[in-house]
Biopython code that builds the backbone (N, CA, C, O; Angstrom):
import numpy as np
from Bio.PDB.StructureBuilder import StructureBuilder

atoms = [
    (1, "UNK", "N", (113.836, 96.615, 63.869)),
    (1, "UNK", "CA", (112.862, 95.987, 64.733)),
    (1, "UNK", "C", (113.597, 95.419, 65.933)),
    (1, "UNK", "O", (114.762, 95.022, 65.946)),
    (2, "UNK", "N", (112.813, 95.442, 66.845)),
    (2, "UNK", "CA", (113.664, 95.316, 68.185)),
    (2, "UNK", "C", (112.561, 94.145, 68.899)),
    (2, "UNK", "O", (111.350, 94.308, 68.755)),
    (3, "UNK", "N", (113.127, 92.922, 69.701)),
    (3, "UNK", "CA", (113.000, 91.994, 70.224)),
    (3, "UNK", "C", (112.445, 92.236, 71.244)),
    (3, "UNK", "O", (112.985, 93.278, 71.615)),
    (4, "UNK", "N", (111.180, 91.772, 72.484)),
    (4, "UNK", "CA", (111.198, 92.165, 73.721)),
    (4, "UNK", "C", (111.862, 90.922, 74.302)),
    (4, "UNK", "O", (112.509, 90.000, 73.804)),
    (5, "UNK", "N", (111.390, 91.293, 75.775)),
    (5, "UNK", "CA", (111.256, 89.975, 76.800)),
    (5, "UNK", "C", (110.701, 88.785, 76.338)),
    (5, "UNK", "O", (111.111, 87.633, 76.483)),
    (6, "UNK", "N", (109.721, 89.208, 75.767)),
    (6, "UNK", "CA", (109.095, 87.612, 75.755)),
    (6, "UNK", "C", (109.249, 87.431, 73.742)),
    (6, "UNK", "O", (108.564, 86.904, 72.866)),
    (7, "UNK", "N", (110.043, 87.908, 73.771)),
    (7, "UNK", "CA", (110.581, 87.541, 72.256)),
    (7, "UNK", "C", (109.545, 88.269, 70.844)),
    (7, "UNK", "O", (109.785, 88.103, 69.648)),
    (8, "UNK", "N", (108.462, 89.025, 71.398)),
    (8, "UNK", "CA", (107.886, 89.884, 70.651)),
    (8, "UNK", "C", (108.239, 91.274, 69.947)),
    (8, "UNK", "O", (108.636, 92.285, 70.527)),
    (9, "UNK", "N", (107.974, 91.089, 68.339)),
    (9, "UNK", "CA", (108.516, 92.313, 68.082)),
    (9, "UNK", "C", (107.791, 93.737, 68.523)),
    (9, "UNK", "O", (106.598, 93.780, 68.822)),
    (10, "UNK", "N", (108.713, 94.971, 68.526)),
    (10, "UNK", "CA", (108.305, 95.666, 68.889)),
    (10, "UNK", "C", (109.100, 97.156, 68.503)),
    (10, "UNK", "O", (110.289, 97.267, 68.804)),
    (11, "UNK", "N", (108.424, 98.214, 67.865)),
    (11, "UNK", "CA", (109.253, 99.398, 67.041)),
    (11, "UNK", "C", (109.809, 100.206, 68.060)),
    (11, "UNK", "O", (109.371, 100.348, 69.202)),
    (12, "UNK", "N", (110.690, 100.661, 67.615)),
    (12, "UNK", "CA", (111.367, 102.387, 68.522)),
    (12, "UNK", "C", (111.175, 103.183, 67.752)),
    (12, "UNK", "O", (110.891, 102.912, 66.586)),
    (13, "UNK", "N", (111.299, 104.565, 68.286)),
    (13, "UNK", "CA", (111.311, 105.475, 67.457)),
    (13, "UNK", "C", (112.156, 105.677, 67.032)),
    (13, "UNK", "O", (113.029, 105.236, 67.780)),
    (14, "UNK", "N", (112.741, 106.280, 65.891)),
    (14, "UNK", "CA", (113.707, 106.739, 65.421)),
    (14, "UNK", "C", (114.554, 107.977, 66.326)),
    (14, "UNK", "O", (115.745, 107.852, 66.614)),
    (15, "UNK", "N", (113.982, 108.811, 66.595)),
    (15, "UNK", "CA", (114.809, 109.964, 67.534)),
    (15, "UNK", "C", (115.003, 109.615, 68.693)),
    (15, "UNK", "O", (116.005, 110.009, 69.290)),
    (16, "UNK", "N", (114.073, 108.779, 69.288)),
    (16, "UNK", "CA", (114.255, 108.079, 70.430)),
    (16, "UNK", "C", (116.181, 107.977, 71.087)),
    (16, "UNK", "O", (117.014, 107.177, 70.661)),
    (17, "UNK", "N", (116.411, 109.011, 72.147)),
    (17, "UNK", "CA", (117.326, 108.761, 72.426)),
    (17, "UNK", "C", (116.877, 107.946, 74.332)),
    (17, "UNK", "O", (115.963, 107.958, 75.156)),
    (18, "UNK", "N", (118.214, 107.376, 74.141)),
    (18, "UNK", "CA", (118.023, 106.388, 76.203)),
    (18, "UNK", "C", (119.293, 107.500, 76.913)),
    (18, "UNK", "O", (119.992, 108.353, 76.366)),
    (19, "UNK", "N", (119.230, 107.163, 77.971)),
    (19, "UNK", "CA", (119.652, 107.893, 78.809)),
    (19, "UNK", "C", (120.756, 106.940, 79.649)),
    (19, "UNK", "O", (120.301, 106.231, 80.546)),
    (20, "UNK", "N", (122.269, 106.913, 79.358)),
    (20, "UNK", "CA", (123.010, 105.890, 79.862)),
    (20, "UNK", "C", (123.209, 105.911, 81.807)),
    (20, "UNK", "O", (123.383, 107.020, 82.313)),
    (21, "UNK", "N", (123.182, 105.117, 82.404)),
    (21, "UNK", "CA", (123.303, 104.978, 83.757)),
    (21, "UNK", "C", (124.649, 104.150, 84.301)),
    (21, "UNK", "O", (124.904, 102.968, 84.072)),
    (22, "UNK", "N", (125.219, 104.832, 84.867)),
    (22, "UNK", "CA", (126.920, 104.217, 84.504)),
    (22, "UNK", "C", (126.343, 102.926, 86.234)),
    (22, "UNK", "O", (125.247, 103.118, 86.760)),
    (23, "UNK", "N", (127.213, 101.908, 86.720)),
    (23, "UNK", "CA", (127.405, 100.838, 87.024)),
    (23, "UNK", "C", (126.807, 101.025, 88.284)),
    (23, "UNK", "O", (125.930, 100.277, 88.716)),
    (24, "UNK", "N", (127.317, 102.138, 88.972)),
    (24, "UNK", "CA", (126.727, 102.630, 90.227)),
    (24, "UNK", "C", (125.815, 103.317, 90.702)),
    (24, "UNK", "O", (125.500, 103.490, 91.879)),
    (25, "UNK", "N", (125.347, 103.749, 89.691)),
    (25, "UNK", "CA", (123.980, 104.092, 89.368)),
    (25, "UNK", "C", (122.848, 103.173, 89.949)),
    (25, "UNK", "O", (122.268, 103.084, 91.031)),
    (26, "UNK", "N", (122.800, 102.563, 88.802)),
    (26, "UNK", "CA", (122.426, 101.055, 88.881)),
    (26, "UNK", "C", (121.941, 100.531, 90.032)),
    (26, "UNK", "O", (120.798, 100.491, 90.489)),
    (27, "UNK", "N", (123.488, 99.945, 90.623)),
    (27, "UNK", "CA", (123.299, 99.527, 91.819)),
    (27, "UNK", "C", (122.768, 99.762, 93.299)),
    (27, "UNK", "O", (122.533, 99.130, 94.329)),
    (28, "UNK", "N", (122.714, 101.253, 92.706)),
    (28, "UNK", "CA", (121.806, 102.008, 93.945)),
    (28, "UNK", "C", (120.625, 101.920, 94.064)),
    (28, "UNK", "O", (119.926, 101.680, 95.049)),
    (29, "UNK", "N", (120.207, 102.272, 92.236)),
    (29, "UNK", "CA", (118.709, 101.816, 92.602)),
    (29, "UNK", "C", (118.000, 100.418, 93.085)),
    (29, "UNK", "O", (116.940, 100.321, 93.703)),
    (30, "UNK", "N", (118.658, 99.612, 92.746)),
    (30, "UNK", "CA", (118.384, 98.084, 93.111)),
    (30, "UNK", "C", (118.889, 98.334, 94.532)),
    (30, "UNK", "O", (117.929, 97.863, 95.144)),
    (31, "UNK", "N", (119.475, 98.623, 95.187)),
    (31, "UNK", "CA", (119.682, 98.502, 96.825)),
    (31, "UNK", "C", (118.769, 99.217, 97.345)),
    (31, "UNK", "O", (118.365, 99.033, 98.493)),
    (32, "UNK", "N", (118.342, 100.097, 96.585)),
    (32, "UNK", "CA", (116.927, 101.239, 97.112)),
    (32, "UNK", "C", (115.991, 100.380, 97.346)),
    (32, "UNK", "O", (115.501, 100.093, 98.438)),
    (33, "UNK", "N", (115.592, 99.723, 95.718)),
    (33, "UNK", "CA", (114.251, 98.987, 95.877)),
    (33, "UNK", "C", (114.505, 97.716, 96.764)),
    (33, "UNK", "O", (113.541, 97.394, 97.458)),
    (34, "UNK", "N", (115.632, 96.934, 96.865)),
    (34, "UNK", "CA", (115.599, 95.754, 97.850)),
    (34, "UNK", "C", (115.530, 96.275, 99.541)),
    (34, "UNK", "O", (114.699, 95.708, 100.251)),
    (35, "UNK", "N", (116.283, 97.195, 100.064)),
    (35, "UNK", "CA", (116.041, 97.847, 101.240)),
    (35, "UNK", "C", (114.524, 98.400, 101.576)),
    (35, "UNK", "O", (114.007, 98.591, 102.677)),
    (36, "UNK", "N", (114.092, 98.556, 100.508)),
    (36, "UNK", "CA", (112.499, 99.265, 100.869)),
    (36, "UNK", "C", (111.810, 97.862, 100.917)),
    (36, "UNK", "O", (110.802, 97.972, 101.615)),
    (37, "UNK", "N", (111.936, 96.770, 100.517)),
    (37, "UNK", "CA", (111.332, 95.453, 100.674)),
    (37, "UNK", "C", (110.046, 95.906, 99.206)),
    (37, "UNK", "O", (108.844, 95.640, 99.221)),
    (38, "UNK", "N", (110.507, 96.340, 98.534)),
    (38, "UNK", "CA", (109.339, 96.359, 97.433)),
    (38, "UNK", "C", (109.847, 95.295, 96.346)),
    (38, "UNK", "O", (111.052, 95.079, 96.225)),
    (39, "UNK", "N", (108.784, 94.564, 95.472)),
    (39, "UNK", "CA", (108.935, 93.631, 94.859)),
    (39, "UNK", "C", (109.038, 94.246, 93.454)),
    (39, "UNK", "O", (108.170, 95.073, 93.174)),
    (40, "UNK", "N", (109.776, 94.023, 92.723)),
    (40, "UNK", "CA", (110.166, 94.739, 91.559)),
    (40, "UNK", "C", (108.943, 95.411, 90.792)),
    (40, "UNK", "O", (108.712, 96.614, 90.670)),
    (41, "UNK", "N", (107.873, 93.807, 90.074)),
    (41, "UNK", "CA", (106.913, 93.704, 90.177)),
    (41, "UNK", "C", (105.509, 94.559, 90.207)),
    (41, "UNK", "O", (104.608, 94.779, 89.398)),
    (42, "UNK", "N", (105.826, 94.957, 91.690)),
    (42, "UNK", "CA", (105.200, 95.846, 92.513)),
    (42, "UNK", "C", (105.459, 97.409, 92.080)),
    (42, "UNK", "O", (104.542, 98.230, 92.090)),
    (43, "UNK", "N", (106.729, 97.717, 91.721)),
    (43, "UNK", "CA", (107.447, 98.699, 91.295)),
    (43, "UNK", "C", (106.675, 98.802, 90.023)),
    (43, "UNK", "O", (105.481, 99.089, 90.098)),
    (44, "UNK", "N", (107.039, 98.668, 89.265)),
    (44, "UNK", "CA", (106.262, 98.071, 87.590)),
    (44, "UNK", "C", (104.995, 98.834, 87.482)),
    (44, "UNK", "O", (104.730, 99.800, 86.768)),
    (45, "UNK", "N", (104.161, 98.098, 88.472)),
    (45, "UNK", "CA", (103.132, 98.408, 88.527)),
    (45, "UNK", "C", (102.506, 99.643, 89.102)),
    (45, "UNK", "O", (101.342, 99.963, 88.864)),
    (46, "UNK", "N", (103.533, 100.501, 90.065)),
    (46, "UNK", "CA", (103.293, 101.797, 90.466)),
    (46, "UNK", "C", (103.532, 102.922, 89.195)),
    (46, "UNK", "O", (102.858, 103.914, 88.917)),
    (47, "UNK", "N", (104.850, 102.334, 88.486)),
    (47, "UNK", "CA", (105.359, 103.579, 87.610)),
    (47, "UNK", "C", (104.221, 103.355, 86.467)),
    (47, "UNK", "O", (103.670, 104.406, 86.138)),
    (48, "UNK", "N", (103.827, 102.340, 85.890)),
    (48, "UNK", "CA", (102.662, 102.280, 84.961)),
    (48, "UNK", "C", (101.149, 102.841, 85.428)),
    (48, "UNK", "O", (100.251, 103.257, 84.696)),
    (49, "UNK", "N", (101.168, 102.696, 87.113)),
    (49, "UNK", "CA", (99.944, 103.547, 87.196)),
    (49, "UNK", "C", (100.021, 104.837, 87.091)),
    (49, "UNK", "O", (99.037, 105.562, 86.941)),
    (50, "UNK", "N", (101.583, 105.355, 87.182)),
    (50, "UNK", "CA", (101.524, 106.577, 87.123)),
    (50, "UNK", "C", (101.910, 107.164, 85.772)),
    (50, "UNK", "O", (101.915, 108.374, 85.545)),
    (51, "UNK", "N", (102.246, 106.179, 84.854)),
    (51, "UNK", "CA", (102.009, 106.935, 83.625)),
    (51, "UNK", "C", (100.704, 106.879, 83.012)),
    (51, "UNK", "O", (100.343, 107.796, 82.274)),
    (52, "UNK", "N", (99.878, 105.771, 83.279)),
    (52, "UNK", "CA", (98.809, 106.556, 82.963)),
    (52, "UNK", "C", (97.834, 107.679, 83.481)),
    (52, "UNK", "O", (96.985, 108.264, 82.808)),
    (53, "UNK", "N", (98.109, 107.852, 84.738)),
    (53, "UNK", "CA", (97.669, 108.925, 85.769)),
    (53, "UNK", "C", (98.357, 110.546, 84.811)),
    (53, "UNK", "O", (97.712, 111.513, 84.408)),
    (54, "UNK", "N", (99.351, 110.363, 84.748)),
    (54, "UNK", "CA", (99.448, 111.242, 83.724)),
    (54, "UNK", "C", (99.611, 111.623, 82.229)),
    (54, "UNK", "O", (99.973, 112.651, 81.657)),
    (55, "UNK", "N", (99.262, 110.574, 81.877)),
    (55, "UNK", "CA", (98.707, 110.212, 80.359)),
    (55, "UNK", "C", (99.905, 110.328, 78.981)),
    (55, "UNK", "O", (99.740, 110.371, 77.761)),
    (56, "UNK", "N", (100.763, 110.345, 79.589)),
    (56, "UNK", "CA", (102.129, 110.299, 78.894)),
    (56, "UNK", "C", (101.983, 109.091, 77.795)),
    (56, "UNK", "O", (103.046, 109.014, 77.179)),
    (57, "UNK", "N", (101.223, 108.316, 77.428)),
    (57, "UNK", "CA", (101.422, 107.375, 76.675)),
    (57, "UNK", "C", (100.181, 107.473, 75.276)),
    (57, "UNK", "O", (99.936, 106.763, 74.300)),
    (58, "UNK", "N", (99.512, 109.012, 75.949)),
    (58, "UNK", "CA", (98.560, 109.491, 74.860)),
    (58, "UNK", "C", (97.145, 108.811, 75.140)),
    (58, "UNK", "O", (96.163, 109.311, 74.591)),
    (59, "UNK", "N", (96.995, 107.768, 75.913)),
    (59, "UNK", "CA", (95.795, 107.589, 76.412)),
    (59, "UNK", "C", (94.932, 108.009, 77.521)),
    (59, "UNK", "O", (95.519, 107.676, 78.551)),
    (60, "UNK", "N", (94.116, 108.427, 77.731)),
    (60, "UNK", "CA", (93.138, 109.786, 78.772)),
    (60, "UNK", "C", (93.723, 108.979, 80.265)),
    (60, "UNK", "O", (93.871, 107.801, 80.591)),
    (61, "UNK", "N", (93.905, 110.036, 80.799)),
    (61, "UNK", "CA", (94.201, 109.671, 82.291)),
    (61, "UNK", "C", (93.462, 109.370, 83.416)),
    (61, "UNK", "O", (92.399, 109.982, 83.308)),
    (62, "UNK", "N", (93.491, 108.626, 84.622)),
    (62, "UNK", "CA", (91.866, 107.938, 85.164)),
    (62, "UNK", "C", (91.128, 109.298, 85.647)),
    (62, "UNK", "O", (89.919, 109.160, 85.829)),
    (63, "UNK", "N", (91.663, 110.596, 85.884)),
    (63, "UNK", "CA", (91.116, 111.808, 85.849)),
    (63, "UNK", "C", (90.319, 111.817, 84.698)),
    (63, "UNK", "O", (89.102, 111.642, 84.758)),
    (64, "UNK", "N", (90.726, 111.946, 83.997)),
    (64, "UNK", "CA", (90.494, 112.372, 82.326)),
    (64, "UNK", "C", (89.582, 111.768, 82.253)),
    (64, "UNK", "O", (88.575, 112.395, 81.925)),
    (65, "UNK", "N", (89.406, 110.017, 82.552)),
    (65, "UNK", "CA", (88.419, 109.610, 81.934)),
    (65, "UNK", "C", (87.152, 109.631, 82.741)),
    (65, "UNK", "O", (86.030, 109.513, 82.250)),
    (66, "UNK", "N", (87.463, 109.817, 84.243)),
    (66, "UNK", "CA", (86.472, 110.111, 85.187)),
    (66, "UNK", "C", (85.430, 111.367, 85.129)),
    (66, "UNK", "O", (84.328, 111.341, 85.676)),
    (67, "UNK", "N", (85.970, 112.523, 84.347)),
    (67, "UNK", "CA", (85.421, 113.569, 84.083)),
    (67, "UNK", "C", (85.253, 113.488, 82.637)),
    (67, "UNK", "O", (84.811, 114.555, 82.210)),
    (68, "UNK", "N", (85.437, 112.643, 81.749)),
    (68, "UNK", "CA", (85.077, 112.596, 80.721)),
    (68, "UNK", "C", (83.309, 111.757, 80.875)),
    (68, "UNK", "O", (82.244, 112.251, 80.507)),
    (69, "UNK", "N", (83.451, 110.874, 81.301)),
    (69, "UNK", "CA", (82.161, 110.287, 82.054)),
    (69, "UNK", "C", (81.269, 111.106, 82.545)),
    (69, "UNK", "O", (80.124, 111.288, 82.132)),
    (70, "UNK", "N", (81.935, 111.725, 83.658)),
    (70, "UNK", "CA", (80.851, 112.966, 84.296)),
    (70, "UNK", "C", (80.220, 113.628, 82.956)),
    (70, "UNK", "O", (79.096, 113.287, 82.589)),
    (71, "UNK", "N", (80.813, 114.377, 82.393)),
    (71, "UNK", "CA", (80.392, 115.009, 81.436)),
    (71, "UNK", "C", (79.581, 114.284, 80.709)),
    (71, "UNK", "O", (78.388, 114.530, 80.885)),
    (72, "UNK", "N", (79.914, 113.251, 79.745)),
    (72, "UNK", "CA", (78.885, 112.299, 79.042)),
    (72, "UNK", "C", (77.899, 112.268, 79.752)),
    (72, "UNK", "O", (77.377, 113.264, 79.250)),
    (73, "UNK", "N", (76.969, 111.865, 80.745)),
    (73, "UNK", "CA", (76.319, 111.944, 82.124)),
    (73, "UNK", "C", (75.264, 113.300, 81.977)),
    (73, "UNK", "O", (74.047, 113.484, 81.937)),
    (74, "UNK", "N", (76.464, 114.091, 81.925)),
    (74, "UNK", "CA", (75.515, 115.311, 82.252)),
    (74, "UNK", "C", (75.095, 115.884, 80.704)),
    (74, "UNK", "O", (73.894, 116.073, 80.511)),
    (75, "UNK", "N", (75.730, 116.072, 79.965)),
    (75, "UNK", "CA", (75.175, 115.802, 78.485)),
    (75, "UNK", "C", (73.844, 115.046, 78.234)),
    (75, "UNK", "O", (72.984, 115.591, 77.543)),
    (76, "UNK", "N", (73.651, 113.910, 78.722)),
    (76, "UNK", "CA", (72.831, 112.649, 78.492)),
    (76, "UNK", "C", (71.038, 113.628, 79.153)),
    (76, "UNK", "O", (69.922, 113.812, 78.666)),
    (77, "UNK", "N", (71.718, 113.973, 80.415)),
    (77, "UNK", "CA", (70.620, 114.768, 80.983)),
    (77, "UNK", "C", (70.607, 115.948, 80.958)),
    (77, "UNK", "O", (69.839, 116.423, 81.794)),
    (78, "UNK", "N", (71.245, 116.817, 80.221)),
    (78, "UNK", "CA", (70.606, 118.041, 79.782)),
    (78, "UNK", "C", (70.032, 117.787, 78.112)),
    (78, "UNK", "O", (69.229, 118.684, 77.854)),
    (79, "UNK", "N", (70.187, 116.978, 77.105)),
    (79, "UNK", "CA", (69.490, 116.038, 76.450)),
    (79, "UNK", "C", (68.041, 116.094, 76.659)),
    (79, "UNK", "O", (67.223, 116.666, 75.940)),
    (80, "UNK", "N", (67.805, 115.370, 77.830)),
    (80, "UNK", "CA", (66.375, 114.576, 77.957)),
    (80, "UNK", "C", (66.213, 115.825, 78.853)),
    (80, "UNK", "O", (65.754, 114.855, 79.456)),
    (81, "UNK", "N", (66.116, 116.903, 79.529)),
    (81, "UNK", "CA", (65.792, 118.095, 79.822)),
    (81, "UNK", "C", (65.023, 118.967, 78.534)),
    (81, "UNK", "O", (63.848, 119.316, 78.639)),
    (82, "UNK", "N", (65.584, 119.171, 77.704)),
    (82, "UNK", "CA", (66.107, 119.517, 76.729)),
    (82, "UNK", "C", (64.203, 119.054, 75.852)),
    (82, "UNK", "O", (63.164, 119.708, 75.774)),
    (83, "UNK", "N", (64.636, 117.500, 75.318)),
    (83, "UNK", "CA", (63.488, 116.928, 75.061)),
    (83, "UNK", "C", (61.825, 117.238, 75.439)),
    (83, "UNK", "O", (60.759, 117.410, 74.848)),
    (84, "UNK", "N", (62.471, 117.175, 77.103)),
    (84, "UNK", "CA", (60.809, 117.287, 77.586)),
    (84, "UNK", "C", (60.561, 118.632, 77.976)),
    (84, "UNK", "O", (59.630, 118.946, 78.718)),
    (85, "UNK", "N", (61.640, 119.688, 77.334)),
    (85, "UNK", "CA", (60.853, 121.194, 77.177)),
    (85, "UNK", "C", (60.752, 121.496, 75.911)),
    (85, "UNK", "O", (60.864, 122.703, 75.693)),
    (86, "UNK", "N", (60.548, 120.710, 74.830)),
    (86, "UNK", "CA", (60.186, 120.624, 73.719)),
    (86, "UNK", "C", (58.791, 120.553, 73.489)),
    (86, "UNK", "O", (58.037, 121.262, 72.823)),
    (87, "UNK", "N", (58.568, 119.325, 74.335)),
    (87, "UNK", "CA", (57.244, 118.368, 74.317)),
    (87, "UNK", "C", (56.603, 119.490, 75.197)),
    (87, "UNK", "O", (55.765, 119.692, 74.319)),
    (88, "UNK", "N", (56.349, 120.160, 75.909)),
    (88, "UNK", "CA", (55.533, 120.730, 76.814)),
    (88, "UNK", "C", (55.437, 122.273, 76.133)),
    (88, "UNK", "O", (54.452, 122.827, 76.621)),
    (89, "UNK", "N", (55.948, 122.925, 75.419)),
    (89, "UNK", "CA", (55.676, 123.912, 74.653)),
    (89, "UNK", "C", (54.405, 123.577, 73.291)),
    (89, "UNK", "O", (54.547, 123.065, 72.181)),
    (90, "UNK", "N", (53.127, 124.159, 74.033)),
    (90, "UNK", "CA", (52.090, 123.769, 72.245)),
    (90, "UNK", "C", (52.473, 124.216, 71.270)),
    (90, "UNK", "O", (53.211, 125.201, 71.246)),
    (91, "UNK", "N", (52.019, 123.529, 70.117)),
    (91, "UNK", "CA", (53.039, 123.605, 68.802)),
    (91, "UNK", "C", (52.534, 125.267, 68.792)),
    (91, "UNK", "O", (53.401, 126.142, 68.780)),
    (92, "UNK", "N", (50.941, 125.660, 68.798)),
    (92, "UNK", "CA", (50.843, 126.960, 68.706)),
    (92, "UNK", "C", (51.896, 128.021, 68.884)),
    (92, "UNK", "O", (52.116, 128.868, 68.018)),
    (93, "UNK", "N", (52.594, 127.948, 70.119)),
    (93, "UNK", "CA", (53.365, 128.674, 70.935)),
    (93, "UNK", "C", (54.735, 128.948, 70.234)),
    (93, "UNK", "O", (55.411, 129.968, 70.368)),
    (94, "UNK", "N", (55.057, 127.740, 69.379)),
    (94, "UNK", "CA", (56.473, 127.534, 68.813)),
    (94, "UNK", "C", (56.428, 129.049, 67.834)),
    (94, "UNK", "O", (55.364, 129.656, 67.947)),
    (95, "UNK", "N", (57.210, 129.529, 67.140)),
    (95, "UNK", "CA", (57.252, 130.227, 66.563)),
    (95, "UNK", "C", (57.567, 129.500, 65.134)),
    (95, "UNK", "O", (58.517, 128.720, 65.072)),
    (96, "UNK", "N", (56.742, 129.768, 63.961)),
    (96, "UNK", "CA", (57.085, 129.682, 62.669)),
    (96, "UNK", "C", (57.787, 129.617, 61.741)),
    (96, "UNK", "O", (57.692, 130.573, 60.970)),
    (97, "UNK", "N", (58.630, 128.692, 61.429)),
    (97, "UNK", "CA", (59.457, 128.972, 60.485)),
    (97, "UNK", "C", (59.417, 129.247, 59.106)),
    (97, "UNK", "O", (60.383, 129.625, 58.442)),
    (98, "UNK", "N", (58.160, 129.028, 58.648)),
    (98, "UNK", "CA", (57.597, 129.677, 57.720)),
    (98, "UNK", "C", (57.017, 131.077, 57.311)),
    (98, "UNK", "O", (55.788, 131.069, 57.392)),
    (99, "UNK", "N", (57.431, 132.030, 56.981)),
    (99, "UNK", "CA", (56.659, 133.261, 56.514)),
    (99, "UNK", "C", (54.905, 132.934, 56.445)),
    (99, "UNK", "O", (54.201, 131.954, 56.201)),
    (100, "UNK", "N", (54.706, 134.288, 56.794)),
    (100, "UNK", "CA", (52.784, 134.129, 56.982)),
    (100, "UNK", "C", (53.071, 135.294, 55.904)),
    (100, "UNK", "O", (54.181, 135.647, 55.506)),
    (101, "UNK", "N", (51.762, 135.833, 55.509)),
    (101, "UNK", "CA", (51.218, 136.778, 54.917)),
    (101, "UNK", "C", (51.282, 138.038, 55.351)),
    (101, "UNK", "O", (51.394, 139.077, 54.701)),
    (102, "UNK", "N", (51.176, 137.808, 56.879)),
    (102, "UNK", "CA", (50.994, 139.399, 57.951)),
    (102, "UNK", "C", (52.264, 139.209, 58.004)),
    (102, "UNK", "O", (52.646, 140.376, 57.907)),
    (103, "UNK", "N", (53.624, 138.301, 58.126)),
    (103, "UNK", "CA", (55.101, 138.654, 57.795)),
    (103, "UNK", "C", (55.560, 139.474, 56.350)),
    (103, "UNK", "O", (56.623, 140.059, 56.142)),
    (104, "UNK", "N", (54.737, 139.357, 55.704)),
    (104, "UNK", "CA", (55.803, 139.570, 54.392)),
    (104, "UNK", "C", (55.491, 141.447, 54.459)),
    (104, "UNK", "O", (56.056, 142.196, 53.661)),
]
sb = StructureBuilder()
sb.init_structure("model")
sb.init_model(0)
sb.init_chain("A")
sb.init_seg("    ")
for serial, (resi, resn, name, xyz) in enumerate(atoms, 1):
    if name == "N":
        sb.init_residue(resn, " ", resi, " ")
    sb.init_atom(name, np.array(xyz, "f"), 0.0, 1.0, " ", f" {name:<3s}", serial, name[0])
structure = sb.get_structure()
């Protein structure tokens, strides 16, 4: 079990390998993000929009869920389409699911 930031536990995976970044590495990227005047913060919050934008964390992406909606939507009203060409066909008209006499 592994500790966070704010002292909460929290699992890894087992195969889970990290990817080492030797010293100068590092330091580049932090001179990147301080030269661009972006607030770390700010940073944080781009790479998390973009993992869920691409859904890497297994939860639907704001695509995903935007057209998941659409769809629900249009489901909902081909539904009640659906319904009121039910209702407007006389039962006469329906066809039988029962055998008649002149069937058998």
């Amino acid at each position: 079990m592994v500790f966070g930031p704010n002292l909460a536990p929290f699992s890894t995976a087992m195969a889970e390998t990290r990817r080492k970044f030797d010293q100068d590495f590092r330091e580049g990227a932090v001179r990147l993000v301080r030269d661009l005047g972006i607030n770390e913060g700010t940073l944080g919050n781009w790479v998390n929009a973009d993992k869920r934008r691409r859904g890497s964390d297994g939860v639907l992406s704001e695509d995903e869920r935007g057209e998941l909606a659409r769809l629900r939507k249009k489901n909902a009203e081909l539904a009640m389409e659906r319904d009121v060409l039910k209702r407007s066909v006389p039962a006469a008209a329906r066809p039988s699911r029962h055998p008649t006499a002149e069937g058998l």
